[in-house]
DRENDREN-546698 format. One record per residue (C-alpha): residue number from 1; residue in three letters; x, y, z. Coordinates in nm, 3 decimals, m for minus. Layout:
BEGIN
<r pos="NUM" code="ala" c1="X" c2="Y" c3="Z"/>
...
# end
This chain:
BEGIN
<r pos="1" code="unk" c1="1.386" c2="0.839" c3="0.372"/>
<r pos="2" code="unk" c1="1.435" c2="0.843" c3="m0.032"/>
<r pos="3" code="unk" c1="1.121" c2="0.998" c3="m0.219"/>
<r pos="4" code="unk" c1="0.930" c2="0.689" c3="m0.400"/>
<r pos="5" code="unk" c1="0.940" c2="0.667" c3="m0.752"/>
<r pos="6" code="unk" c1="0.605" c2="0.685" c3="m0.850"/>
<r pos="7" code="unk" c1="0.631" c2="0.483" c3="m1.187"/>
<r pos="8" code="unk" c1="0.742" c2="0.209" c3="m0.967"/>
<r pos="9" code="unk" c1="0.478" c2="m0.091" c3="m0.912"/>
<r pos="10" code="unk" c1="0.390" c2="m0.241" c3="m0.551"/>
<r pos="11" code="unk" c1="0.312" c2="m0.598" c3="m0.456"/>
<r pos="12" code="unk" c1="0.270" c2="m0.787" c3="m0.131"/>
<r pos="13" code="unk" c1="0.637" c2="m1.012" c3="m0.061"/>
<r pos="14" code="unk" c1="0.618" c2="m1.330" c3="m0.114"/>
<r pos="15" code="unk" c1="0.597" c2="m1.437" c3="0.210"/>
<r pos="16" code="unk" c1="0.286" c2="m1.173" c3="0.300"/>
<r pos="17" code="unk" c1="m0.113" c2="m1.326" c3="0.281"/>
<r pos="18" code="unk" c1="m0.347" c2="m1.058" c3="0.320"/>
<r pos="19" code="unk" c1="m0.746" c2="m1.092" c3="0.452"/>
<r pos="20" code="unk" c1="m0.997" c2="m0.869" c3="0.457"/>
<r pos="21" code="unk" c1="m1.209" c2="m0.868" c3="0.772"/>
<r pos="22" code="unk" c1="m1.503" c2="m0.632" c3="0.745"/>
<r pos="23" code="unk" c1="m1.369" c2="m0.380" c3="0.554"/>
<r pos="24" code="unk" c1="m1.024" c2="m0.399" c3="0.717"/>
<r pos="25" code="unk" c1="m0.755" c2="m0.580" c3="0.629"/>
<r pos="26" code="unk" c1="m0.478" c2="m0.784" c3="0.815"/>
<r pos="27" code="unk" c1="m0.129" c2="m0.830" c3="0.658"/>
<r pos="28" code="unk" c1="0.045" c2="m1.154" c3="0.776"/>
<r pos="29" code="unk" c1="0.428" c2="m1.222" c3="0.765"/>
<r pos="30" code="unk" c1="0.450" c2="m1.566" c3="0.738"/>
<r pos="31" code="unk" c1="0.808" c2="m1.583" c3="0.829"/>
<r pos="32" code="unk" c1="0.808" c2="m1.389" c3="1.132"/>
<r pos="33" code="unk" c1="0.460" c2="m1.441" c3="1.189"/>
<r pos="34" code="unk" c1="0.380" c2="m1.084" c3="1.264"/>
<r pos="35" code="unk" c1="0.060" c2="m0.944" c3="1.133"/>
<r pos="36" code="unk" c1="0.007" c2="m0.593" c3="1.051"/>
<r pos="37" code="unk" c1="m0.347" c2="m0.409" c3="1.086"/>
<r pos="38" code="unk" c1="m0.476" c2="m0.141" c3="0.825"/>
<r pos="39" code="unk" c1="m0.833" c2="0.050" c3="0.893"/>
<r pos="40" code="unk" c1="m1.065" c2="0.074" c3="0.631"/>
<r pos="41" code="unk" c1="m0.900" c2="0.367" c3="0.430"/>
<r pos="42" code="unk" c1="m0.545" c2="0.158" c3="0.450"/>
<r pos="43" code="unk" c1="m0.728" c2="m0.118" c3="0.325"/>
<r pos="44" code="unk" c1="m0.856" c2="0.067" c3="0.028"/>
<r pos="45" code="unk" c1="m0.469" c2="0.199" c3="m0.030"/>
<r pos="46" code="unk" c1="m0.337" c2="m0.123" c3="m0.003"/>
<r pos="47" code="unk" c1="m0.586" c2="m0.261" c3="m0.279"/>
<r pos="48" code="unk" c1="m0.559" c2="m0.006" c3="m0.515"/>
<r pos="49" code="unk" c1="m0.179" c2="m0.027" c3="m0.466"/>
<r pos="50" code="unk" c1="m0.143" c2="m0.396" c3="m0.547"/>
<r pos="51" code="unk" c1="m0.413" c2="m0.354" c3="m0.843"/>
<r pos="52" code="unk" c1="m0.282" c2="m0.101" c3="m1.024"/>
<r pos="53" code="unk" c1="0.035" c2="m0.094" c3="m1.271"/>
<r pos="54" code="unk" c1="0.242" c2="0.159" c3="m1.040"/>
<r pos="55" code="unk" c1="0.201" c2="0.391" c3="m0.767"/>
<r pos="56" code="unk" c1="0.096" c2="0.728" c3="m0.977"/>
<r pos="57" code="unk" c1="m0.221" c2="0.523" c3="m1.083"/>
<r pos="58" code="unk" c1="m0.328" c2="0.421" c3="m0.764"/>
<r pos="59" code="unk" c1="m0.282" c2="0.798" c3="m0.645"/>
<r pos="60" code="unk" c1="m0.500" c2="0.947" c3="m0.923"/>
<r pos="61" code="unk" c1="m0.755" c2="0.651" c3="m0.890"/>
<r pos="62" code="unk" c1="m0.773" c2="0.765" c3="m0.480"/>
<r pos="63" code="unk" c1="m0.793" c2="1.073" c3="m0.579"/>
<r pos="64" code="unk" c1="m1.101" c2="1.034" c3="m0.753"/>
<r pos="65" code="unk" c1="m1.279" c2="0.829" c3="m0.466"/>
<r pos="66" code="unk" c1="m1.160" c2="1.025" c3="m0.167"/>
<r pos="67" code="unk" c1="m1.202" c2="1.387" c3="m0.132"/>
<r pos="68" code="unk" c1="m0.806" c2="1.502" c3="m0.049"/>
<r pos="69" code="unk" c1="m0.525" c2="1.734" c3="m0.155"/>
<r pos="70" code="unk" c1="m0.349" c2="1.593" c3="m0.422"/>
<r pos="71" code="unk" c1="m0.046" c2="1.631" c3="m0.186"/>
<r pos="72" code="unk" c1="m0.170" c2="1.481" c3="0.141"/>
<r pos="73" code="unk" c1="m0.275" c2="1.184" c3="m0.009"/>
<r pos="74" code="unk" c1="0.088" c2="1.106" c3="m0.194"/>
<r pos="75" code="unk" c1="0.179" c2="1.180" c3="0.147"/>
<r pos="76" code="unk" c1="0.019" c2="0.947" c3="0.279"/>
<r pos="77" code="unk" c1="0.060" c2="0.660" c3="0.075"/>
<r pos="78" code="unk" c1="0.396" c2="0.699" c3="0.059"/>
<r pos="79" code="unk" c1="0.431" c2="0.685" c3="0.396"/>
<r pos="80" code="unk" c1="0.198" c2="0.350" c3="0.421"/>
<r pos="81" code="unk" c1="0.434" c2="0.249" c3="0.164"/>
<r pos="82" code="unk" c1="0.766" c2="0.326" c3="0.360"/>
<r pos="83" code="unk" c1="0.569" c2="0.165" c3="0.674"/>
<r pos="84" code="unk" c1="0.508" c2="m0.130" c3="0.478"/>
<r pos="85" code="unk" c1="0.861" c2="m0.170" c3="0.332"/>
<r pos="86" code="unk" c1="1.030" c2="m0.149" c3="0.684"/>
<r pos="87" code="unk" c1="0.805" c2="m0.474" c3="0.804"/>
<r pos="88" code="unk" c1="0.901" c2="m0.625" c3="0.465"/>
<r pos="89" code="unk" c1="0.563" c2="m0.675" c3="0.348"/>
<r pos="90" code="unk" c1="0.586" c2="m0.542" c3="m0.026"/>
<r pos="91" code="unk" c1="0.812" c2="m0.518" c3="m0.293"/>
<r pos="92" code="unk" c1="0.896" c2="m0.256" c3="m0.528"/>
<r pos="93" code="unk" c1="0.921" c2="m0.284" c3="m0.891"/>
<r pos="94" code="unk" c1="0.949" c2="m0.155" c3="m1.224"/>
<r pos="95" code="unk" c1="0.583" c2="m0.083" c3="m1.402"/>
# end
């Protein structure tokens, strides 16, 4: 697995709705039809992923809501991330 440019900007493929459902949100691939779950905290990621203009900013604006090493939580958004790229559910981009 390739380390993530973090100037790069996410957003949900075309082919992905998303819903939130008390606080948790479900990730729908309307091609294969296969739906993905994410708990409250991946819901929070996955907003503040798709809001911001690339992956650094959505780190450092986590960073100031959750109470985390700096390290374990690019950790673990880059590892939603990679999760989310191998169901094809978002696309990477230039900021």
């Amino acid at each position: 697995m390739s380390p993530l440019s973090l100037e790069r900007k996410i957003s949900a493929a075309d082919n992905v709705i998303a819903q939130d459902l008390a606080g948790e949100s479900v990730l729908l691939d309307l091609q294969t039809e296969q739906y993905f779950g994410l708990d409250d905290v991946g819901t929070r990621i996955w907003q503040t992923l798709t809001e911001k203009d690339s992956i650094q900013s959505a780190i450092a604006a986590l960073l100031e809501e959750y109470d985390v090493e700096p390290e374990q939580l690019r950790q673990d958004v880059e590892n939603l991330i990679q999760e989310l790229l191998a169901n094809g559910l978002v696309e990477i981009s230039d900021s």
